[in-house]
C-alpha positions as CSV (number, residue, x, y, z in Angstrom):
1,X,103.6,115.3,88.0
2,X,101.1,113.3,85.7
3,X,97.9,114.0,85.5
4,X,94.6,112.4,84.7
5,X,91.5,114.4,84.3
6,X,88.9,113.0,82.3
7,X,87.1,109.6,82.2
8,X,88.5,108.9,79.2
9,X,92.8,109.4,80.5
10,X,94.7,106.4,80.7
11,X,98.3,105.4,81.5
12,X,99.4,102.1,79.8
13,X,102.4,100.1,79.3
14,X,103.6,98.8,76.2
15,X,106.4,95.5,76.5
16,X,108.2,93.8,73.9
17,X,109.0,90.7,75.0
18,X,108.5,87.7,76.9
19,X,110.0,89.4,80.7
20,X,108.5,89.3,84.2
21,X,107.6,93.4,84.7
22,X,106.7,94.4,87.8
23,X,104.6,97.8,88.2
24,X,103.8,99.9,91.2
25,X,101.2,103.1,90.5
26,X,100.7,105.5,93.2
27,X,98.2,108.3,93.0
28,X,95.9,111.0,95.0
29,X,92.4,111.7,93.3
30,X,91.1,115.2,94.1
31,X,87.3,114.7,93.4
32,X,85.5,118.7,94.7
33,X,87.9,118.7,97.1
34,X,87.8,115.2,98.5
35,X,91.6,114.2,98.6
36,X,91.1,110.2,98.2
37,X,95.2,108.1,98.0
38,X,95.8,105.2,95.6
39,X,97.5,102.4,94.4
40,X,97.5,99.8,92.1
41,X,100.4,97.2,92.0
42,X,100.0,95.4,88.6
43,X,100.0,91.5,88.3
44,X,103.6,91.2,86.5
45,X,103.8,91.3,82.7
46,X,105.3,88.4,81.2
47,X,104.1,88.9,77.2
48,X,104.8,91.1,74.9
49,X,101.7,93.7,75.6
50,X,99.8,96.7,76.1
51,X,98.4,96.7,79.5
52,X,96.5,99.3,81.2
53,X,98.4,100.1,84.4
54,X,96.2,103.4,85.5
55,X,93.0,103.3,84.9
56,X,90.9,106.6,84.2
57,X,89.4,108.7,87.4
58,X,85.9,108.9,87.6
59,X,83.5,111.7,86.9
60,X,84.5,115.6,88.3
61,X,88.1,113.7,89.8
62,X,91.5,114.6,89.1
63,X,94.2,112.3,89.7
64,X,97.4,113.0,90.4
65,X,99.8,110.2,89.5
66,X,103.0,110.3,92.6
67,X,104.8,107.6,91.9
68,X,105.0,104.5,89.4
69,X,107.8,101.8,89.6
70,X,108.6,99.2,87.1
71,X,111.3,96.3,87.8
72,X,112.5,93.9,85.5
73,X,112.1,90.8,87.7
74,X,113.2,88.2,84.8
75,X,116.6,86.4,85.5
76,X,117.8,87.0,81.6
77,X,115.8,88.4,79.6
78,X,115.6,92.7,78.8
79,X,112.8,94.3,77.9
80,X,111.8,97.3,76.2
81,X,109.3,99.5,78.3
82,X,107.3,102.1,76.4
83,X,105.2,104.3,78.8
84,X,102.2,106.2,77.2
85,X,99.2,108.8,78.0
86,X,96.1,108.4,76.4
87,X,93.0,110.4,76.5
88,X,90.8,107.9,74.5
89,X,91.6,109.2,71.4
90,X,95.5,110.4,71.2
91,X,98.0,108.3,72.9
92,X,101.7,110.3,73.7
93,X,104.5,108.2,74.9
94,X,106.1,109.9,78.0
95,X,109.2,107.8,77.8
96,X,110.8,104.5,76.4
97,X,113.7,102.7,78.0
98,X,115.0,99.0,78.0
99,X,115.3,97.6,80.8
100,X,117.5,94.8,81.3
101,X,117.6,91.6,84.0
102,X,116.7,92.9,87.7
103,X,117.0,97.0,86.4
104,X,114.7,99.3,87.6
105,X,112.6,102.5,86.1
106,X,111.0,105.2,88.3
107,X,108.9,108.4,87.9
108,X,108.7,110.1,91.5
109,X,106.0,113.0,92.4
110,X,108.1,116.1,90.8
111,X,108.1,113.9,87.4
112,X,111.7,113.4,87.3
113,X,112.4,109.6,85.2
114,X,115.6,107.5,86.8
115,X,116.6,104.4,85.7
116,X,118.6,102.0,88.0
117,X,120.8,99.4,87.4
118,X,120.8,95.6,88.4
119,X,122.5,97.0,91.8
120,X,120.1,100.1,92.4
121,X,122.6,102.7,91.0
122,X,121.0,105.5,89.0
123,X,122.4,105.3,85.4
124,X,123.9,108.5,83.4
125,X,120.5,109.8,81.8
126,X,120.6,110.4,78.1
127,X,122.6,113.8,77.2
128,X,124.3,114.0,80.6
129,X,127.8,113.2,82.3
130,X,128.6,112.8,85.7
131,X,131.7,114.8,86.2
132,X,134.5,113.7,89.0
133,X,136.0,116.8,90.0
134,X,139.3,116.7,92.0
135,X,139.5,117.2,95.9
136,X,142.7,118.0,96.0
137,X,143.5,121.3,98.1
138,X,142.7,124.2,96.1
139,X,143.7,128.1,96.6
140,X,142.0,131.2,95.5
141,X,142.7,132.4,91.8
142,X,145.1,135.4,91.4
143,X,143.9,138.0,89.1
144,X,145.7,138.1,85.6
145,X,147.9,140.7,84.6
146,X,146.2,144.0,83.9
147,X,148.0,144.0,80.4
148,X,147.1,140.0,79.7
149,X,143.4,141.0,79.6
150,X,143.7,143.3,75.9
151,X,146.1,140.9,74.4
């Protein structure tokens, strides 16, 4: 979950180079109690930038950021994607990836990050292996020897 809760809250996207990003923003604003749903689909990127791609709530609302998307639409060139927050005054970057020709970079509602390949595969994330256990028929473990356990 992402939140924005002042006027002043922002979500931006920095590029470094000359690609073709498409983004997708989804979003619920709570304003008192008044549940209002959101979108925004960004005109693609194709300069290195910083471009706005949630703007800030308005007064008393809270929004709730569900869902943002950004492809890599360009047929050879990669692109480095810097996501940040900013509240006016301190910008945070939530995440940086490169993504290369046709890849794919998501943020769903429970705030998890997955980057997808050219063929829509979620890649390894940083720091952790997929393991490939066996399926081979296995049997219960017999317990060790009462005299192997105080060797």
């Amino acid at each position: 979950m992402l939140l924005l809760t002042s006027t002043s809250d922002l979500v931006q996207l920095i590029t470094n180079a000359a690609s073709d990003i498409e983004v997708h923003a989804s979003w619920v604003d709570n304003a008192s109690g008044t549940i209002t749903p959101g979108r925004t689909n960004t005109a693609s990127i194709v300069t290195a930038t910083t471009t706005t791609i949630i703007a800030a709530p308005g007064a008393s609302t809270q929004r709730n950021i569900k869902h943002l998307n950004f492809h890599n639409n360009h047929a050879s060139v990669s692109c480095l994607l810097r996501v940040v927050h900013t509240d006016g005054t301190t910008t945070e970057e939530l995440i940086h990836a490169t993504l290369t020709p046709e890849e794919t970079l998501v943020l769903n509602e429970n705030g998890t990050w997955t980057h997808y390949d050219n063929n829509g595969i979620q890649k390894s994330p940083v720091g952790q292996t997929f393991f490939n256990f066996s399926v081979a028929a296995q049997g219960p473990q017999t317990e060790p020897h009462i005299r192997d356990r105080y060797v």
